[in-house]
N, C-alpha and C positions, 0 to 999 in steps of 0.2 A: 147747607143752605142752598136753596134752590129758589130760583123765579120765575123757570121756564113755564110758559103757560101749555107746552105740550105735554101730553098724556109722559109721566118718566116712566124709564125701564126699570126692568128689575133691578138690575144691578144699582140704584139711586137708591136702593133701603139696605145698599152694603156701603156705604160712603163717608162712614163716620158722621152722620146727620143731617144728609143730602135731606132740604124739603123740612125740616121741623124745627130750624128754626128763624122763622117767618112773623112767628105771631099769628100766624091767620087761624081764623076763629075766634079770636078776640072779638067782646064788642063791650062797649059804654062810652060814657057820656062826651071821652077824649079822643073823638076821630077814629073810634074801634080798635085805640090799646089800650093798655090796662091802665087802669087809675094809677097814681102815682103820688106822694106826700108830697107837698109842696115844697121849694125850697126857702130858708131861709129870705134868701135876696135873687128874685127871678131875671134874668139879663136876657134884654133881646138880642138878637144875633144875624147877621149875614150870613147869606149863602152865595158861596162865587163856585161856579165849574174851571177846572185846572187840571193842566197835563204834565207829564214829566216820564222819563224813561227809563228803562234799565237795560242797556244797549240798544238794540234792534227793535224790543219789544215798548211799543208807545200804551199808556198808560193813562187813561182817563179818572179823573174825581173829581168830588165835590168837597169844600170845603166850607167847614161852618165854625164863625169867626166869633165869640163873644163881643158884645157892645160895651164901651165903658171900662176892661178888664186889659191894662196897659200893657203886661208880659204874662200871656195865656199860658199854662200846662200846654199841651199839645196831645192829641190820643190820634195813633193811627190805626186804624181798622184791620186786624188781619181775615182772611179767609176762612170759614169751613169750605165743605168739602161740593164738589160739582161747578154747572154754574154760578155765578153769582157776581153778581151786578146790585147799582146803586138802588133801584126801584126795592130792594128788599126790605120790609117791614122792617126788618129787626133792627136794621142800620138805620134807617130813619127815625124810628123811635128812641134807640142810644143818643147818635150824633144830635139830635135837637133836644134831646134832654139833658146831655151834660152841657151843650153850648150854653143854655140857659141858667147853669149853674155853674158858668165862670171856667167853661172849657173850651179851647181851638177843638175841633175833631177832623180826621181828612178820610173820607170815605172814596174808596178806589171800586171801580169794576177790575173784576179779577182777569188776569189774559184770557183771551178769547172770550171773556164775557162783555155782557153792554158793548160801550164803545171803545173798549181796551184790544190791542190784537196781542197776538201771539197766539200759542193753545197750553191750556193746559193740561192736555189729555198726554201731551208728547213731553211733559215737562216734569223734573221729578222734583221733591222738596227742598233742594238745594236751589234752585233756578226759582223757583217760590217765592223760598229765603230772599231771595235779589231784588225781586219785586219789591219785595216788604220794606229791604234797605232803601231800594231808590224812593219808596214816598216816606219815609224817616227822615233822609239825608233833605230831601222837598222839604218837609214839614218844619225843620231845623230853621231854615231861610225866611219862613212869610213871617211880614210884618206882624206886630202884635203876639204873634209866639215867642214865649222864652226858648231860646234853644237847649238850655241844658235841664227843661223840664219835659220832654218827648219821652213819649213811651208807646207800647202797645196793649193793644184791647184785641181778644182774638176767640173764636169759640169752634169749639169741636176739633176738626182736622185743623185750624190754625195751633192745636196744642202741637203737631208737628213741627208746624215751619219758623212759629214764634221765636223758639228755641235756640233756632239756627242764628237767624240773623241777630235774634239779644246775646248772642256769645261773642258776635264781633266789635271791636273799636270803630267808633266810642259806642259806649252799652247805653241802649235808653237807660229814659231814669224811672223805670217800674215798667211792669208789666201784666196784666190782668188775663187770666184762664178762664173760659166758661166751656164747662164739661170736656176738658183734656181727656183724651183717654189715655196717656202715661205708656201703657202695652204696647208693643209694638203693632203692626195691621192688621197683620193675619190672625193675631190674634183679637183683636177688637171685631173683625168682622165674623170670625166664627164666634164669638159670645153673641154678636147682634145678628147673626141667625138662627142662632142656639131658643136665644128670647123668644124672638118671632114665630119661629115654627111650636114651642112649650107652649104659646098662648093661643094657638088656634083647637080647633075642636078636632082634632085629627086623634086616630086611633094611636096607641104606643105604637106600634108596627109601621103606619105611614110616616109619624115623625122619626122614629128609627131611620127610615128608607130618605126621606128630606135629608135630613141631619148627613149621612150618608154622600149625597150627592153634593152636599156643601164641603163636603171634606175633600172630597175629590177633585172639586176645583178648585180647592185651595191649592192644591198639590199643584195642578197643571199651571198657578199663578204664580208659586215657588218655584218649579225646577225648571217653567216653559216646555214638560214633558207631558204626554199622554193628550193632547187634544182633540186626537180623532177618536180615544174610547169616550171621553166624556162629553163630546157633544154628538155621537153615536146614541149616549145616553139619553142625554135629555132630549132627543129627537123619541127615544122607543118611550119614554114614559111624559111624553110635554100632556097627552091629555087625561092623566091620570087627578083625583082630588089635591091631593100631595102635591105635586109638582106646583100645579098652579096659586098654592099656598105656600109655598116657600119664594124664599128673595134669589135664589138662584138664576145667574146671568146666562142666557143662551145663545146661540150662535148670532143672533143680531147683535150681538153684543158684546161680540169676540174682542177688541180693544180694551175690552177691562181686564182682560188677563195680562195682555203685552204693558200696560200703566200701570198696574200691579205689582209684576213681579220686580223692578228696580227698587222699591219701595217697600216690597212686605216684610222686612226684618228690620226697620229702621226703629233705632232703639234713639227716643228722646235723650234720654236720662246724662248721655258725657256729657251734655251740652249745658246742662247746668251747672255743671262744675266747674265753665266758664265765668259764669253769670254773677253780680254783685248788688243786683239792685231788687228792690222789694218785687214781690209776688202777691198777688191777689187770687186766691183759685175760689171757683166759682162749684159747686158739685152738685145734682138732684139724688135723693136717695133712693126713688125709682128710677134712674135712667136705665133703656132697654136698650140701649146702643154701645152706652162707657161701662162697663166695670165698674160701680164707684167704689167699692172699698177696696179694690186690688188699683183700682189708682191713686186712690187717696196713700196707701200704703208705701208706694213707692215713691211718692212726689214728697210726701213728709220723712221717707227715707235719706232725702237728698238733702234735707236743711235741718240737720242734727247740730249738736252743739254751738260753736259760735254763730251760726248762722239758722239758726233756730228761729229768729226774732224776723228774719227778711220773710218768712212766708207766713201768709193770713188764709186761713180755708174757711170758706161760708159753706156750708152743706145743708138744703134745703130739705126737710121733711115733707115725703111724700111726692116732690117733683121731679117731672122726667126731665129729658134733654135739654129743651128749652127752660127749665128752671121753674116752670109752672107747675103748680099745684090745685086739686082741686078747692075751693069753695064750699061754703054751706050749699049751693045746690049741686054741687057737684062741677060747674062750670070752671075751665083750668083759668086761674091770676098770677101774676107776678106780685112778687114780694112787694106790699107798696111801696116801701122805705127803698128799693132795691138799687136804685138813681142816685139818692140820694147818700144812700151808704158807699156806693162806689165813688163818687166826686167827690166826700169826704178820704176816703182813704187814699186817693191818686193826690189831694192840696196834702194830705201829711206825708205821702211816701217822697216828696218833690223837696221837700223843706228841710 
């Protein structure tokens, strides 16, 4: 998720879905997002801006309060991947459609984004995690939320951090996946440049030679070794076809190695076996970013027998990252029901 209005770098289509999921290019009749079934019983709802911290690092959000609905569920927002701040489509399209369907939601700018400080360029998943806890432990406290009906709503890179913080006491009471990638980094981001470079028009030899140079930085992301041959590299081939069609980061962009490599072997998966409370995963069957059936594989690995019954997989046909799919003209919708079915399933996992 991305909202910078500045041209992104390369390195933003290695991000586990920096930028796609925004909604943008949405249009109809609802403010240019996608139509939506209506809900049984529509609840108007407040919006209050609110702060809160997680030590040092000050924390901005927005909260939106159902009307009429005495001890609200709660859903705290977590992150994908990059900037991201409250202006994001996506977020405002969730948070006022579940507040209208009888949900608290507390939408955070993520550190360093909006008007949150900290960075989270120097911050690894653990420090994330903290964040996530400090508007949980927030969201526990406001009027009108139940507290022991809190949970998280998180998509993409929040499949990392989610994790973290639903394994500590007290555990929310559910948590909701939209396109986890499960894999650890490195490998999601060589799959999501694997995609990218196969779907362009490049001869087998220039994607060979792509593919190639993505490996390489991986390496140099892994071990912090080799970064004068590989951006030696990408300097003798920057104006080659290839190069310029692949998502490879170059020396303006040297910080995504050093953010990287803390982080590229971080395996989700112990953390569930902290975990007690219901799952919601969210999956597209094109996504060109997540793996889905090598995440789907491993996430329904982790809730075998007795605990078979805590996770729910939606897996959409034909939708990529954001969950969209095309249309009879081809134009990408979200599931209509899609609101709808989620607010339903977070009032039963609560009860």
């Amino acid at each position: 998720m991305n909202h910078r209005t500045a041209t992104p770098g390369r390195r933003d289509f290695l991000l586990a879905g920096a930028a796609l999921l925004t909604l943008g290019g949405c249009s109809s009749a609802g403010g240019g997002l996608p139509p939506q079934t209506a809900p049984a019983t529509l609840h108007e709802f407040t919006r209050r801006d609110v702060s809160f911290s997680n030590g040092a690092v000050e924390l901005r959000g927005t909260l939106y309060t159902p009307v009429g609905v005495a001890a609200a569920p709660g859903v705290v927002f977590g992150h994908g991947s990059g900037d991201v701040a409250r202006p994001n489509r996506r977020f405002t399209f969730e948070a006022e459609g579940l507040a209208q369907r009888g949900l608290a939601c507390l939408v955070f700018d993520k550190r360093g984004s909006g008007q949150s400080t900290g960075d989270w360029k120097a911050s690894n998943f653990q420090e994330l995690a903290g964040d996530l806890r400090a508007a949980f432990d927030f969201m526990r406290q406001q009027p009108g939320v139940d507290s022991n009906k809190v949970g998280f709503r998180g998509a993409s890179q929040a499949g990392y951090v989610m994790p973290i913080a639903a394994s500590q006491a007290p555990q929310p009471a559910f948590m909701v996946m939209i396109s986890a990638p499960m894999v650890n980094i490195g490998a999601q981001i060589a799959y999501e440049a694997e995609t990218a470079v196969n779907a362009t028009n490049l001869t087998a030899d220039e994607k060979a030679l792509a593919l190639a140079l993505t490996r390489q930085g991986l390496d140099l992301a892994r071990t912090g070794e080799g970064g004068e041959a590989y951006f030696a590299r990408v300097r003798e081939v920057s104006g080659t076809p290839w190069y310029r069609a692949s998502p490879t980061p170059g020396e303006e962009e040297a910080w995504f190695f050093q953010w990287l490599r803390p982080i590229f072997e971080f395996d989700p998966a112990p953390f569930f076996h902290a975990m007690s409370m219901p799952v919601l995963a969210y999956f597209g069957e094109k996504d060109t970013l997540v793996p889905t059936p090598t995440a789907r594989r491993i996430l329904e690995g982790l809730y075998q027998g007795d605990r078979a019954s805590l996770l729910t997989v939606v897996e959409y046909p034909g939708a990529g990252h954001d969950l969209r799919y095309p249309d009879q003209t081809g134009a990408p919708i979200l599931a209509p029901d899609y609101l709808n079915q989620m607010a339903a399933w977070i009032s039963v996992a609560v009860n």
